[in-house]
C-alpha positions in Angstrom: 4.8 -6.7 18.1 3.9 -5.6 21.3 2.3 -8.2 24.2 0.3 -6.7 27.3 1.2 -9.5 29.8 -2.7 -10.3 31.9 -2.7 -9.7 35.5 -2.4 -13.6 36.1 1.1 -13.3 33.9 2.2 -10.0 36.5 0.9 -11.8 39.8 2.9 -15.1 39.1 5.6 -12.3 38.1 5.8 -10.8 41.2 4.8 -14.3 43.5 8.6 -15.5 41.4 10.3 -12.2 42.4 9.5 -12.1 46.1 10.7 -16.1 46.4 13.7 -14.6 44.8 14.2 -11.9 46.9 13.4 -14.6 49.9 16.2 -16.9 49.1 19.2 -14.3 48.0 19.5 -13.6 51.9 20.4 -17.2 52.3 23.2 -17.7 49.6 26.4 -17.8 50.6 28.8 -14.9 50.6 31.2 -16.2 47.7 28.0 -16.7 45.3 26.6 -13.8 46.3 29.8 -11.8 45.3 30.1 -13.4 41.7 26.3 -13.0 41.2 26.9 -9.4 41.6 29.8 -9.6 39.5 27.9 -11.2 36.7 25.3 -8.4 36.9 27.7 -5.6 36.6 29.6 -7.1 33.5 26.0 -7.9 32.2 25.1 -4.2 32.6 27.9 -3.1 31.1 27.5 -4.9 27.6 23.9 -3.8 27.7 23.6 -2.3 24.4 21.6 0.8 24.7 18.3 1.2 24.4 17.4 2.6 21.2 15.8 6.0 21.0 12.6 7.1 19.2 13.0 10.6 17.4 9.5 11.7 16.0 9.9 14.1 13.0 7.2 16.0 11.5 6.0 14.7 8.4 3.7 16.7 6.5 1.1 14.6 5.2 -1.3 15.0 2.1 -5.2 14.8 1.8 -5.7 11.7 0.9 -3.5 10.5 4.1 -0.3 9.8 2.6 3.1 11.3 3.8 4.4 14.3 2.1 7.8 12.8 2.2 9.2 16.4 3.3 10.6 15.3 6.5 14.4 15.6 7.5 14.1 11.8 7.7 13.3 11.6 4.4 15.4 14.1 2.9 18.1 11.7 4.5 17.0 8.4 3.0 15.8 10.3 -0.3 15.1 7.1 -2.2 13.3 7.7 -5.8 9.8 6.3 -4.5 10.1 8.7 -1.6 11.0 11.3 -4.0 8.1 10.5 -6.5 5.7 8.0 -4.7 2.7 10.1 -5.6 3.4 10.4 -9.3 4.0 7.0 -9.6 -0.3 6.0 -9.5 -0.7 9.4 -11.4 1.3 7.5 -14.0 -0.4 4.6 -14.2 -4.1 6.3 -13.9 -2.4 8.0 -17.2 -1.3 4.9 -18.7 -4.6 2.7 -17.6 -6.7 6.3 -19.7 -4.9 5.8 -22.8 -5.0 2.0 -23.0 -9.0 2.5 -22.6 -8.8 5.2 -25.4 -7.0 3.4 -27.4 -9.4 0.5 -27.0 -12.2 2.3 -27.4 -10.9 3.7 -30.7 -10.1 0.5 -32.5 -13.8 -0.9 -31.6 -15.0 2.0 -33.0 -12.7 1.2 -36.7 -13.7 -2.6 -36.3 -17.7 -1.7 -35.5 -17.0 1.1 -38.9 -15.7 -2.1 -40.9 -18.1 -4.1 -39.8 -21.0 -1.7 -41.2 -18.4 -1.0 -44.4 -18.6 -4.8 -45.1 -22.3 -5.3 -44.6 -22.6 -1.7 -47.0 -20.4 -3.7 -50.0 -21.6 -6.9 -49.7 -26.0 -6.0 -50.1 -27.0 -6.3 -53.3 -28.5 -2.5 -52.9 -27.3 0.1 -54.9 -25.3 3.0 -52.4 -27.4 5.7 -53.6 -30.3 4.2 -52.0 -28.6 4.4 -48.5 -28.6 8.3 -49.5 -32.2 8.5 -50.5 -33.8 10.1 -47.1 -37.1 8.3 -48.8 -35.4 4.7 -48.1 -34.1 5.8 -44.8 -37.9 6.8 -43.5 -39.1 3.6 -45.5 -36.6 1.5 -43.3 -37.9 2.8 -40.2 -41.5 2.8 -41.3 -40.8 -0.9 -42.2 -39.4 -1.7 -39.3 -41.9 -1.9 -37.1 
């Protein structure tokens, strides 16, 4: 999280630092010796600053990262590995749930038509009389 200070924020900044800079010329000696000290042993157990390497990262067409990087290669966890067959997977996985689906309305809507079929009081030849079939149509309207 990064915060850009306002100029009001730098101005009172700098108004501080001058009335610093003011008042060190008046301390005395001893304080002004162990004030120096301080700074030098804080300096010292500064950790150091840490350094930001940029690594090219080759990246796909759909934006994300290849995964090829040296970075990478170093972490090499399994979803870095195979983070883009992972929702290949699962677009494989969500096709054959609807397939399946799909195929057992298709046996239940075949039942349902099977059951209607036994249970008329027609005879099944007349269901394979083309006669009765353009009669049903004709009748239909």
């Amino acid at each position: 999280m990064s915060h850009t200070p306002d100029p009001e924020e730098i101005r009172f900044a700098y108004q501080i630092r001058q009335a610093l800079d003011e008042s060190a010329s008046q301390l005395p000696a001893g304080a002004a010796e162990r004030l120096a000290a301080a700074r030098r042993q804080a300096i010292a157990r500064k950790k150091p600053e840490a350094r930001v390497v940029r690594e090219p990262v080759l990246v796909t067409a759909m934006g994300a990262p290849l995964g090829l990087s040296a970075g990478n290669a170093r972490r090499g966890g399994l979803l870095n590995r195979f983070g883009l067959l992972l929702p290949l997977f699962a677009l494989i996985l969500v096709l054959a749930g609807i397939s399946y689906w799909e195929r057992q309305q298709h046996i239940n809507d075949m039942a349902d038509i099977d059951a209607a079929v036994m249970s008329d009081e027609l005879p099944l030849s007349a269901y394979l009389d083309h006669g009765f079939d353009v009669y049903l149509k004709h009748d239909a309207r």
